[in-house]
C-alpha positions in Angstrom: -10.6 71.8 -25.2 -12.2 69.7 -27.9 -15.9 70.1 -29.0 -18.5 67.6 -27.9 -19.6 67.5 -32.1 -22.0 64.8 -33.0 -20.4 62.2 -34.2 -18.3 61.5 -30.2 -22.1 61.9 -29.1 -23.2 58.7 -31.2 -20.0 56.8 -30.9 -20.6 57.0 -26.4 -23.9 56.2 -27.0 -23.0 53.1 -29.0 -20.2 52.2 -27.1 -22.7 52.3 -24.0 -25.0 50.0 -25.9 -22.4 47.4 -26.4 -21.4 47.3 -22.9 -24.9 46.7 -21.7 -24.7 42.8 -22.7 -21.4 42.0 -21.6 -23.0 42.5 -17.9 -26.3 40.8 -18.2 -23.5 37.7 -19.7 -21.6 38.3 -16.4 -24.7 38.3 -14.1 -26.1 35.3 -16.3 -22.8 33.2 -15.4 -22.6 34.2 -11.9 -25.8 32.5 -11.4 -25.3 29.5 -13.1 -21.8 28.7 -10.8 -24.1 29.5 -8.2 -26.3 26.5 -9.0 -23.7 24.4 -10.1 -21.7 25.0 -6.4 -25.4 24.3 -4.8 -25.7 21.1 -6.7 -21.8 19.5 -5.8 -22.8 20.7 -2.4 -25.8 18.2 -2.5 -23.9 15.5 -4.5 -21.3 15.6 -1.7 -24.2 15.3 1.2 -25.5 12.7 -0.7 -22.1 10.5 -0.9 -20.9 11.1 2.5 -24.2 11.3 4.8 -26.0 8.0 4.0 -27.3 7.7 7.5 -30.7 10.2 5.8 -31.6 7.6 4.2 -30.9 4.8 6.6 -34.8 4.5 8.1 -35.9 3.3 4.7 -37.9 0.1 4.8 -35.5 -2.7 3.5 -36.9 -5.7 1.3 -36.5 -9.0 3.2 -37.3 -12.0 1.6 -39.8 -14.4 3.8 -36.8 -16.4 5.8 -35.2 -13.1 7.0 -38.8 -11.4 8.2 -39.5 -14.7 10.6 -35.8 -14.0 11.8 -36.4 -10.5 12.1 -39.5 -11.1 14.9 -37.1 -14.1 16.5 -34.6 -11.3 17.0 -37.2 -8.2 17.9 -38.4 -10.6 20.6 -34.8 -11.9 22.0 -32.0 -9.9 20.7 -32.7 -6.3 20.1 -32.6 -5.4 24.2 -28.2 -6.1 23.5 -27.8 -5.3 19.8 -30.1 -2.7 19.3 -32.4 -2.1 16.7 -31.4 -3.5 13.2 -28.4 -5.1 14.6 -26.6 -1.5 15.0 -25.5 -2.7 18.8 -25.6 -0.9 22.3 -23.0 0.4 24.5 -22.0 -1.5 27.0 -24.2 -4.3 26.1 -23.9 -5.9 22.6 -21.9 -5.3 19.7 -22.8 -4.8 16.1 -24.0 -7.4 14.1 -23.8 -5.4 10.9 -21.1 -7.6 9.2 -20.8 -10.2 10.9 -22.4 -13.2 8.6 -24.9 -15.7 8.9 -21.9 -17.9 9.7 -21.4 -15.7 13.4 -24.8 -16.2 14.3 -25.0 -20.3 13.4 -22.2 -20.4 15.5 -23.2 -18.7 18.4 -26.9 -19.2 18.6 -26.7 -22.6 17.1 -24.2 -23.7 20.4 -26.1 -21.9 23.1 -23.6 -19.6 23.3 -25.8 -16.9 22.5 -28.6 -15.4 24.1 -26.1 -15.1 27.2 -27.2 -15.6 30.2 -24.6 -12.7 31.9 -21.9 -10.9 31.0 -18.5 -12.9 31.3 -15.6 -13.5 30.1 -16.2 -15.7 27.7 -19.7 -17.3 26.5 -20.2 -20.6 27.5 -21.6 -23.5 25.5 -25.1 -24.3 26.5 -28.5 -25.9 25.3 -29.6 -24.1 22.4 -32.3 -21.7 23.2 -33.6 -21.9 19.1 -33.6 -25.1 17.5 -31.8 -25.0 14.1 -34.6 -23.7 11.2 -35.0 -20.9 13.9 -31.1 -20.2 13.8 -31.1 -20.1 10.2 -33.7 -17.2 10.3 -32.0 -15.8 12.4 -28.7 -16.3 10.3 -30.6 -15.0 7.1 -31.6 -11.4 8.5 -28.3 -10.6 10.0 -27.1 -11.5 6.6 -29.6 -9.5 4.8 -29.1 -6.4 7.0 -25.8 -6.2 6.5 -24.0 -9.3 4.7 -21.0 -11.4 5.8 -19.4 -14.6 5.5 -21.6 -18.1 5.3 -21.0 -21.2 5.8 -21.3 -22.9 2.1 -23.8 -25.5 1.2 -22.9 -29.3 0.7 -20.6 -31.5 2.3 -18.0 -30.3 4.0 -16.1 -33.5 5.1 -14.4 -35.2 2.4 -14.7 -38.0 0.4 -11.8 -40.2 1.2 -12.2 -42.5 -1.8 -12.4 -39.3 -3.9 -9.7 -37.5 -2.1 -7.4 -40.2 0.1 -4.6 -37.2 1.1 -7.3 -35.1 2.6 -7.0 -36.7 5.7 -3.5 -36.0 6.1 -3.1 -32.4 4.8 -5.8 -31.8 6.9 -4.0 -33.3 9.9 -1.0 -30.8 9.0 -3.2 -27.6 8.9 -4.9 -28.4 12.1 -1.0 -29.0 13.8 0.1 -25.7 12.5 -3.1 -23.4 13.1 -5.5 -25.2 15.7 -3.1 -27.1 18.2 -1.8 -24.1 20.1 -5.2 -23.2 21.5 -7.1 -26.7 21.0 -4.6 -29.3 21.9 -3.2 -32.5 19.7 -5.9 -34.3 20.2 -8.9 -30.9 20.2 -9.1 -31.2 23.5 -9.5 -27.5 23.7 -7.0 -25.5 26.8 -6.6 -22.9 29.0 -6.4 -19.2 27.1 -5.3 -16.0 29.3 -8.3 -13.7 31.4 -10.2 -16.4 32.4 -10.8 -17.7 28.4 -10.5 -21.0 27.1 -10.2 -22.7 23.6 -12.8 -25.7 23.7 -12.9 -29.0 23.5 -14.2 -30.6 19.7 -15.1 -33.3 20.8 -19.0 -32.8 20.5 -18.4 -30.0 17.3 -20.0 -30.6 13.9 -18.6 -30.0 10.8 -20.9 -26.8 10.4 -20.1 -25.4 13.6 -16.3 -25.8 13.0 -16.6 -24.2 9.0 -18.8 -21.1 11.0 -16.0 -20.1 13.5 -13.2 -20.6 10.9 -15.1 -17.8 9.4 -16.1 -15.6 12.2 -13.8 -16.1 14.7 -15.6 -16.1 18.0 -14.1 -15.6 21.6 -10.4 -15.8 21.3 -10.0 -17.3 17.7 -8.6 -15.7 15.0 -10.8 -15.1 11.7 -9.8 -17.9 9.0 -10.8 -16.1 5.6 -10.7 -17.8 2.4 -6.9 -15.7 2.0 -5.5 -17.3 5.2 -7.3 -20.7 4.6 -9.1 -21.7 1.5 -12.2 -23.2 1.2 -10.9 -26.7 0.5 -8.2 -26.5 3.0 -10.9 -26.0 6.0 -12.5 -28.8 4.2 -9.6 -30.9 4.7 -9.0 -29.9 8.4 -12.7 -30.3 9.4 -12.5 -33.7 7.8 -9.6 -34.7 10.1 -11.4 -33.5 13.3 -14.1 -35.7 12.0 -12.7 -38.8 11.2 -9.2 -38.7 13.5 -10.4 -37.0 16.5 -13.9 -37.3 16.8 -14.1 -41.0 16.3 -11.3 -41.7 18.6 -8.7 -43.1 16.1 -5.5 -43.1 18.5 -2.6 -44.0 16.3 -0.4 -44.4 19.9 -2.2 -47.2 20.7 -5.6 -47.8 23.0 -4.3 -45.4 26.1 -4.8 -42.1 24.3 -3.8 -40.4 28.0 -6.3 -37.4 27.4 -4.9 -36.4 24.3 -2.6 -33.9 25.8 0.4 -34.8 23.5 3.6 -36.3 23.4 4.5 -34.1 27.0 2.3 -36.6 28.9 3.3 -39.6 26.8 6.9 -38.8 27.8 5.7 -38.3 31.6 3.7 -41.3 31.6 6.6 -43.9 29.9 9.0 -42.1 32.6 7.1 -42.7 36.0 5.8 -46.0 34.8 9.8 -47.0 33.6 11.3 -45.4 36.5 8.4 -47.3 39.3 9.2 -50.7 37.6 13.3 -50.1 37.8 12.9 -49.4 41.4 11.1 -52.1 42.3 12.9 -54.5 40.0 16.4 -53.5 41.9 14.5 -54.0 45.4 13.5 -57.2 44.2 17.2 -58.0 42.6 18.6 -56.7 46.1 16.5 -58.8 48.1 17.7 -61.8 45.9 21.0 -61.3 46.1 
């Protein structure tokens, strides 16, 4: 058994001594990974629960707030408040554009007067400063395509091949709901493409972009900005002004289905009557 001498006492003492640190270090960093776990805890709140912060007053600029009472007064009982929606009601308008709501309040289409299965065109029930507030809050609350600024029929002295590029786009994206001639046509549930006839160039450049009812969405990846140009100017200057290349029977528009109809019960009524006229010569 070995003696406890002096010199074992001092070196336990000072080995004691030296250990003392090393915990307060380890206590020291225990707490500061505990605040830095509290404070990636937060930052990950913070990133994935926006909604705390969603009641904080927004900066409209003077066109939005006059669109903001049109719509606290007409629109909010269906979309809800700040154009989040209600079930069973109204959709969201967070999204959806300026161009959406030109094209639906600037038709009549929207306020509705019932639920159905498609909104029909109607009056207007805001005349067209009053749809652009309205267009400039939704846009501010939650952006969304617009309908650019500036002409949006072409210049056929600038650009003589607009008209007829634009008369292929419309054949290969417009005529299977809207007819040849934009007559518009029977759609499936009770829905219908409509007719035009009566559609400005604005109204047609909105629902390129939003794609109301039925219509697909036309973005500037399926159909550039130029290209709706082109087919808005053909509506406009073809259709709209009644420019029948057939000749002056333009048979509704319908196509060349009722052209071919038409030439064979008018050809096969004269035959008839020309070999009961031949017969009766004879």
């Amino acid at each position: 058994m070995t003696s406890d001498t002096p010199a074992r006492r001092r070196l336990r003492v000072f080995s004691r001594r030296r250990g003392a640190p090393s915990r307060a270090r380890r206590r020291l960093g225990a707490a500061v990974r505990m605040l830095a776990a509290l404070a990636l805890a937060g930052g990950v709140y913070t990133a994935f629960a926006p909604g705390a912060f969603a009641d904080e007053p927004r900066q409209l600029s003077a066109t939005a707030l006059e669109g903001k009472q049109l719509y606290d007064n007409s629109c909010i009982s269906c979309h809800g408040r700040d154009g989040q929606g209600v079930d069973d009601r109204g959709p969201s308008l967070i999204g959806v554009g300026s161009a959406s709501v030109e094209f639906q309040v600037g038709t009549g289409r929207m306020p509705m007067v019932r639920q159905e299965a498609q909104a029909e065109q109607k009056k207007p029930l805001f005349d067209k400063n009053q749809t652009k507030q309205l267009g400039q809050y939704i846009q501010e609350l939650g952006g969304g395509p617009q309908v650019p600024e500036g002409e949006l029929v072409e210049n056929l002295d600038e650009n003589a091949e607009a008209l007829a590029r634009g008369g292929e786009l419309f054949r290969v994206n417009c005529t299977s709901c809207h007819g040849f001639g934009g007559g518009g046509g029977a759609l499936s549930s009770g829905k219908f493409a409509p007719s035009l006839s009566a559609s400005t160039p604005e109204e047609i450049y909105a629902a390129m972009l939003s794609g109301p009812q039925n219509m697909p969405v036309f973005g500037d990846n399926q159909l550039t900005p130029e290209e709706k140009r082109e087919i808005i100017t053909y509506i406009t200057l073809q259709l709209q002004e009644d420019r029948d290349p057939g000749g002056l029977f333009n048979l509704g528009r319908y196509g060349p289905s009722t052209e071919g109809v038409a030439i064979f019960l008018v050809g096969i009524t004269i035959l008839v009557f020309t070999s009961l006229w031949i017969a009766g010569k004879s």
